[in-house]
C-alpha positions as CSV (number, residue, x, y, z in Angstrom):
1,X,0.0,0.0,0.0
2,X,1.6,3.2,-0.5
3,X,1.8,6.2,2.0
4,X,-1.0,8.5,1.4
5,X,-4.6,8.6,1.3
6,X,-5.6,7.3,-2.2
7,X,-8.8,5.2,-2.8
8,X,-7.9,3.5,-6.1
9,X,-5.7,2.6,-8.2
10,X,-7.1,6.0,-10.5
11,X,-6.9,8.3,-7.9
12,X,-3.2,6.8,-6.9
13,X,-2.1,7.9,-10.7
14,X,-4.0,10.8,-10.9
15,X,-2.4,12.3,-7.2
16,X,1.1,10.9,-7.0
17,X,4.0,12.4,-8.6
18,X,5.4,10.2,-10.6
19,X,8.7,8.9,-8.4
20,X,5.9,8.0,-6.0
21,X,4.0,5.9,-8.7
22,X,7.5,4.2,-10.1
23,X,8.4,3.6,-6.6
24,X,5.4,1.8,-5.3
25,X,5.5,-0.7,-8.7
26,X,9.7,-1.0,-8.2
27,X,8.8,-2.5,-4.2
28,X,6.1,-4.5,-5.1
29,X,8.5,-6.3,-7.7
30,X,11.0,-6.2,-5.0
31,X,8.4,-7.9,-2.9
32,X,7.6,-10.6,-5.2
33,X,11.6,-11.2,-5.9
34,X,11.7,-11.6,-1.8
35,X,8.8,-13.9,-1.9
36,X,10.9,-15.7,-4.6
37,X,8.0,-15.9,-7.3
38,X,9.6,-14.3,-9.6
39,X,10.9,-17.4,-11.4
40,X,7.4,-19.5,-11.8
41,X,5.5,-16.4,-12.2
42,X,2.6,-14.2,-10.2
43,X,0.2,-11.6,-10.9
44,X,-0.8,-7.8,-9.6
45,X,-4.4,-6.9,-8.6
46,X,-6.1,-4.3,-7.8
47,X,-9.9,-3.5,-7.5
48,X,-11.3,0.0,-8.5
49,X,-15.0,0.0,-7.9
50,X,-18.5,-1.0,-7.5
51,X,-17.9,-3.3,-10.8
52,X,-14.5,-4.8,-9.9
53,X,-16.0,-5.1,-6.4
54,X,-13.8,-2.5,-4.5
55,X,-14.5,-3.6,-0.8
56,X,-11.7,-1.3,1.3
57,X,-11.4,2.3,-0.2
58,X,-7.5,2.5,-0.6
59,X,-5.3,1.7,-2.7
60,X,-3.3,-1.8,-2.2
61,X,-2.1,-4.2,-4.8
62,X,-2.6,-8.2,-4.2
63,X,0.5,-10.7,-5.5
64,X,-1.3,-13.8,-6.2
65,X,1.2,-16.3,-6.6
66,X,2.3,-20.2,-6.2
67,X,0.3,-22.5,-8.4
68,X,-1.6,-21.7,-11.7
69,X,-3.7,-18.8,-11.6
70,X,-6.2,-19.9,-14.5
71,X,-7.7,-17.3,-16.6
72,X,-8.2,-13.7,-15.3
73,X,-11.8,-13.8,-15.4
74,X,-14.3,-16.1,-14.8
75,X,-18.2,-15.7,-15.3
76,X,-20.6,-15.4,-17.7
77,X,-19.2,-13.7,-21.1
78,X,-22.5,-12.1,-21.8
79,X,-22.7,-10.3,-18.7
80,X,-19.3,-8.1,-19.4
C-alpha cells in the first residue's frame, strides 16, 4: 500500500507524482523477488469500484502467486 490517502488505483495515478508511482511498482516487484516468485510467475491486482467489487477504499495491490492462476476472469461472457 503506499503512503497516502488514495482510494484507487485511479486516484493513486491521478495524485502521485510520478517517483511515488515508479516507486510503489519498483517494491512491489522487490516484494515478489523476496517472496521468490519471480521465477514461476505471479500476478498484480487491484480493485477499482463497485464493478471490480472495491470492498476497502484504498489503494493496495494483491501478489497472487504459487500455483496456476487460470484465466483472469471467470463468469458469464454475456454479462461483461
Amino acid at each position: 500500500m503506499p503512503k497516502g490517502n488514495y482510494i484507487s488505483f485511479q486516484d493513486f495515478v491521478e495524485k502521485a507524482g510520478d517517483k511515488k508511482v515508479a516507486s510503489f511498482f519498483k517494491t512491489a516487484g522487490k516484494i515478489a523477488k523476496k517472496l521468490k516468485v519471480t521465477d514461476k510467475g505471479y500476478r498484480l491486482i487491484t480493485n477499482h469500484g463497485k464493478h471490480a467489487l472495491q470492498t476497502v477504499p484504498h489503494f493496495h495491490v494483491h501478489i497472487l502467486a504459487g500455483g496456476p492462476l487460470g484465466g483472469l476472469l471467470q463468469g458469464d461472457k454475456e454479462k461483461r
